[in-house]
N, C-alpha and C positions, 0 to 999 in steps of 0.2 A: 325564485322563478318569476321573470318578469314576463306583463305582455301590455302590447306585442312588443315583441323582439326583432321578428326578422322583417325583412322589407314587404314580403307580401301581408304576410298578420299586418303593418300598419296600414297600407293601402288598405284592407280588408275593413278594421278597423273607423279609419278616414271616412271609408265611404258610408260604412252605417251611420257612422255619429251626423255626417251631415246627410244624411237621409232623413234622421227622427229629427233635428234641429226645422231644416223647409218642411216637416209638418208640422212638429209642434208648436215651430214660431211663427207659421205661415196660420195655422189656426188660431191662433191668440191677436193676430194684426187685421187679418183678413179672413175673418170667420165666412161671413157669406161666399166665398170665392173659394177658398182651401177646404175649409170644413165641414162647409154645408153642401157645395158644388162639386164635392172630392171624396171628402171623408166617411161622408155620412151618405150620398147617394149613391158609393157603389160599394163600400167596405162596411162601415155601421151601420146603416139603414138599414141594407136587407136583411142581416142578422136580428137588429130587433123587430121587424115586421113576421119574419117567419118566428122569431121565440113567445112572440102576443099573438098566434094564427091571423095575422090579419094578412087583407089583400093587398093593403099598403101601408105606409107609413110616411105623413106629409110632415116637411119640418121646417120652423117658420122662426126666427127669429128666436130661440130657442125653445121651443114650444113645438112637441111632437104628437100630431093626432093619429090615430090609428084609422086606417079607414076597411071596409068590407063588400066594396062592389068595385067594379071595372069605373062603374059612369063618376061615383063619389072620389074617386083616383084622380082620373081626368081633369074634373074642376076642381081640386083640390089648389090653394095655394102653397105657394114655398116648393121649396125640394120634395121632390118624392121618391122614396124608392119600394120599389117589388121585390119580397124573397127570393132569393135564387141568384145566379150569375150572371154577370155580363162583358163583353169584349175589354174593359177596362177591367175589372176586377180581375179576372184571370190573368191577363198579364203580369198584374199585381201582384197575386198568389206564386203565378211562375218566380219571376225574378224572387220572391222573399223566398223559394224552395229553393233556387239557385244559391243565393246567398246564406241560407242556413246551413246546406249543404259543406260549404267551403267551411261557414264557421266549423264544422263538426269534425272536419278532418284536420283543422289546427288543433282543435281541444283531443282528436287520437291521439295525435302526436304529441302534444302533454304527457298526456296521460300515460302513452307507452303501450297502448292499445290497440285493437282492432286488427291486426295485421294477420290475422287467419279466419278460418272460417269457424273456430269456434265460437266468436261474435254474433253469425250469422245463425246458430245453433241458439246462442243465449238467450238473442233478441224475438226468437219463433213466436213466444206466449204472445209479448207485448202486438202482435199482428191480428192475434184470435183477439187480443182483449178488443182490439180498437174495431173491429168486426162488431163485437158483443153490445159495448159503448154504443155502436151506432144505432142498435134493437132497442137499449132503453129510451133512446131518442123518438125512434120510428112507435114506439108503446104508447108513449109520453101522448103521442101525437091521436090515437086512436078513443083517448079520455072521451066520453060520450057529455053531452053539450048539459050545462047545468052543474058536474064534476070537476073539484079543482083539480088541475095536474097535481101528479104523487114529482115532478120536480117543474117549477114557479121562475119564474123571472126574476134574476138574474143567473140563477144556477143554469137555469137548461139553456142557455145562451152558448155555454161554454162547452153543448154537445151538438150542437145546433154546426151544419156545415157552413161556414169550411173551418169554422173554429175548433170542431172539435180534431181538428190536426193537427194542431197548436196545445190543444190540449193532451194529448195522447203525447207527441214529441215533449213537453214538457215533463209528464211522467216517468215517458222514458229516460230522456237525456238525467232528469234527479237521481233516476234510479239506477245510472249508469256512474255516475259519479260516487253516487253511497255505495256502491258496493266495489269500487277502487278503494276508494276509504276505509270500509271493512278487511280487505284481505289485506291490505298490505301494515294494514294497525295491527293485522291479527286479534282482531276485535271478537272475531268468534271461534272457536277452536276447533281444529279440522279443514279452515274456511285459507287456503291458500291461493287461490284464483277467487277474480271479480267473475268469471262467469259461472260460477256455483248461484252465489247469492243475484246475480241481475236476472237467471233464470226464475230463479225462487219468486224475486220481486215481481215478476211478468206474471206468472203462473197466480200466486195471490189477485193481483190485479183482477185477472180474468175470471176466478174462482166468485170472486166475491162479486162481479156482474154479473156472470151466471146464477148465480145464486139469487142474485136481486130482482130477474127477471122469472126464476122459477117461484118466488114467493112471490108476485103480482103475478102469477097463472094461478097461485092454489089462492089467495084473495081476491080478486076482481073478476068482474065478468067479462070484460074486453081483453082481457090478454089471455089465452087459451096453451095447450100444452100438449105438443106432435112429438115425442121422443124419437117416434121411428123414423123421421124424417133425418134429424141429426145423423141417424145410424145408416141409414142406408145411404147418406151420401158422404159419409167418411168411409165406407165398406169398398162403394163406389169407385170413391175417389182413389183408393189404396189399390183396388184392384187393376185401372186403369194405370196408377203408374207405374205397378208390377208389369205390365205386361211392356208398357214403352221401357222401362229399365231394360227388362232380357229380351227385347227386340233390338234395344242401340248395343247393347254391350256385346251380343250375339253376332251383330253385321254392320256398325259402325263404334266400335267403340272409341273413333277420338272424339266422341260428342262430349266423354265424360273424362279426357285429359286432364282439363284445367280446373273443374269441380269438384272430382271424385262423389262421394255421396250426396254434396251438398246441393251439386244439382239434380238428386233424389227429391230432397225436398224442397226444392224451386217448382218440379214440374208436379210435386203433391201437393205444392199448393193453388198452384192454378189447374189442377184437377179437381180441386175442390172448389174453387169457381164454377168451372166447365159442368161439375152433376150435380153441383146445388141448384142449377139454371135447369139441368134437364130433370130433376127431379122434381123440382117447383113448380115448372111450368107445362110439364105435359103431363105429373105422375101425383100432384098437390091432394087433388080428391079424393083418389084409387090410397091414400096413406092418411086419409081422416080430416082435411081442411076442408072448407067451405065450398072452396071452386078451385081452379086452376089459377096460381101469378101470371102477369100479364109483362112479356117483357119491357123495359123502360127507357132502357139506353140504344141509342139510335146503330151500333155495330151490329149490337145482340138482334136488332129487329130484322133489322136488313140478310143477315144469316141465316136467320131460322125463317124469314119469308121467302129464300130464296129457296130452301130445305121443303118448303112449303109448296113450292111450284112445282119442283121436280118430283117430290116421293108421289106415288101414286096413294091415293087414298086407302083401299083394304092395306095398304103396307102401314100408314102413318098410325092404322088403327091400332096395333101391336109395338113400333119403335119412337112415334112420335116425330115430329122435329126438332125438337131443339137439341137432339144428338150432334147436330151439325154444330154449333157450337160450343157444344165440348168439344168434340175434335179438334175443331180449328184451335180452340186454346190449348190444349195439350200437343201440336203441331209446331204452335208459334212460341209456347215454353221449351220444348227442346229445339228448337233453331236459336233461340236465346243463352242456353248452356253450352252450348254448341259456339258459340262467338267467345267463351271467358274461357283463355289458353293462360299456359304457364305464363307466358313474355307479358302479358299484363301483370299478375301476382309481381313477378319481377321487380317490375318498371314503377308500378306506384298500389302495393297490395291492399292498404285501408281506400284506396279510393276506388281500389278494384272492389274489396270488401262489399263498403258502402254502396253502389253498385247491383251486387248481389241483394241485397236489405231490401233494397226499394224495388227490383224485379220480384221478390217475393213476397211481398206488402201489397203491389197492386194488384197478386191477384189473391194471395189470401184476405186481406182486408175485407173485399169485396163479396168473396166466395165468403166466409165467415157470416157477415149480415144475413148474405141468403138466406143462408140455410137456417139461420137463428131467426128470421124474420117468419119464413115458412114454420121454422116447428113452434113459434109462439103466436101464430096467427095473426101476425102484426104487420 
């Protein structure tokens, strides 16, 4: 089995290699322009600024100072870059999601994979885990001043956004591959399908971060331990998508044509978005945290302020606001199940597949941190 083979794998192929080629030879020629001006000010920079907490990080000629105020920023020489994203980086980010994307449906087709939604089944842990991942990051970060991080420079780099997407897909895709490996070696007995052991592998994954964050709640004093939180918004979560289940199937059921169960658990996992959000943020206290989460992303705000205008006050005292925002997420997930018909399956099903993956990634991913963030205090 050679690659690439076909015409698109080489153009695929072409384009990456001279993509890493005008960096890594444009960094090695023209360091100050590629890789100080480039590289390192909107892709490596903020990554190590935010893995040292600092408020910036100036870089001079190969020589990186860490700096800790707005004004020391400013006059800073050399390159600098701020934690966090910016209109080029994203870009950046977009296009290499685009392009891994493509790589991922040529190594399906390899592999002989992906072409149902048992896949989408398999890959479920690996969602919680990269959720969980993201808590020991958010823990990481809560270490009280004097206290060295329980994970140090250069490990926590590699959880530190946006890398740790890179890193979670790398897990992934390894452990996508060992366990093609496995069934069809018959390396374990019983084990005839890869999606036994890729679930296995996800599920471990996850088990052993949960685990890692409940021993830094029963060891330290900054990371704290809310179980009811967890429970009442998978209870939540379940319950709200029991009820949009026997509401579509009841009086629309071609929402659920092209998914069947699967987009069960498409809209249970951005249900768990949607009441990690309203249980964090109006319900955080009333279940044993310190105060109420504070929303952070600018959709979430704008919704529940507007939720905020309209509810009259003695009402928000009993449902709160930020119910408007589950709603709307559990609205815009079945209007999303509702779009993946047979004629896609059809027409190109791992791409339909993968598709599915990444609808149900962006809201469990995120719904997962919540709620792991809320019940570990972090």
């Amino acid at each position: 089995m050679t690659f690439p083979e076909t015409d698109a794998e080489k153009t695929w192929a072409g384009a990456v290699g001279a993509a890493l080629l005008a960096l890594v030879g444009g960094s090695l020629l023209f360091p100050r322009t590629v890789y100080a001006g480039f590289v390192w000010q909107y892709f490596w920079g903020p990554v190590y600024a935010d893995a040292h907490s600092a408020y910036c990080a100036a870089y001079r000629g190969g020589t990186i100072e860490l700096l800790q105020s707005a004004a020391a920023c400013r006059g800073a020489a050399g390159v600098v870059a701020y934690p966090g994203y910016t209109a080029v980086s994203e870009v950046g980010y977009a296009l290499t999601l685009i392009v891994a994307v493509t790589g991922i449906v040529f190594l399906l087709r390899r592999l002989d994979v992906g072409d149902s939604l048992s896949m989408l089944y398999a890959l479920f842990p690996f969602m919680l885990f990269g959720g969980a991942l993201r808590v020991v990051e958010d823990a990481n970060d809560t270490v009280p001043a004097g206290v060295d991080p329980f994970v140090q420079y250069p490990l926590n780099a590699l959880i530190i956004s946006p890398l740790i997407y890179f890193t979670v897909f790398a897990i992934t895709l390894v452990s996508l591959v060992a366990s093609v490996f496995v069934a069809r070696r018959d390396l374990v007995s019983g084990v005839d399908s890869y999606e036994r052991p890729l679930f296995a592998a996800g599920s471990a994954a996850l088990l052993l971060t949960v685990g890692y964050l409940s021993y830094l709640s029963a060891t330290t004093t900054y990371v704290e331990f809310h179980p009811l939180i967890t429970v009442v918004s998978l209870v939540g979560a379940t319950l709200a998508t029991g009820i949009v289940w026997w509401l579509t199937t009841r009086y629309t059921p071609e929402v659920h044509l092209g998914t069947e169960k699967g987009g069960a658990l498409i809209i249970w996992g951005h249900a768990v978005d949607g009441v990690s959000n309203y249980v964090g943020i109006d319900w955080a206290a009333e279940l044993g945290l310190r105060a109420d989460l504070v929303p952070k992303h600018p959709v979430n705000r704008a919704v529940i302020g507007f939720a905020r205008d309209v509810t009259p006050m003695w009402l928000q005292h009993y449902i709160g606001v930020s119910w408007s925002f589950m709603l709307l997420k559990l609205v815009a997930a079945t209007f999303v199940v509702w779009l993946f018909n047979d004629e896609m399956f059809e027409e190109n099903p791992r791409y339909t597949v993968l598709l599915l993956v990444a609808v149900l990634a962006v809201g469990l991913g995120p719904g997962t941190r919540d709620m792991l963030r809320a019940t570990f205090g972090v």
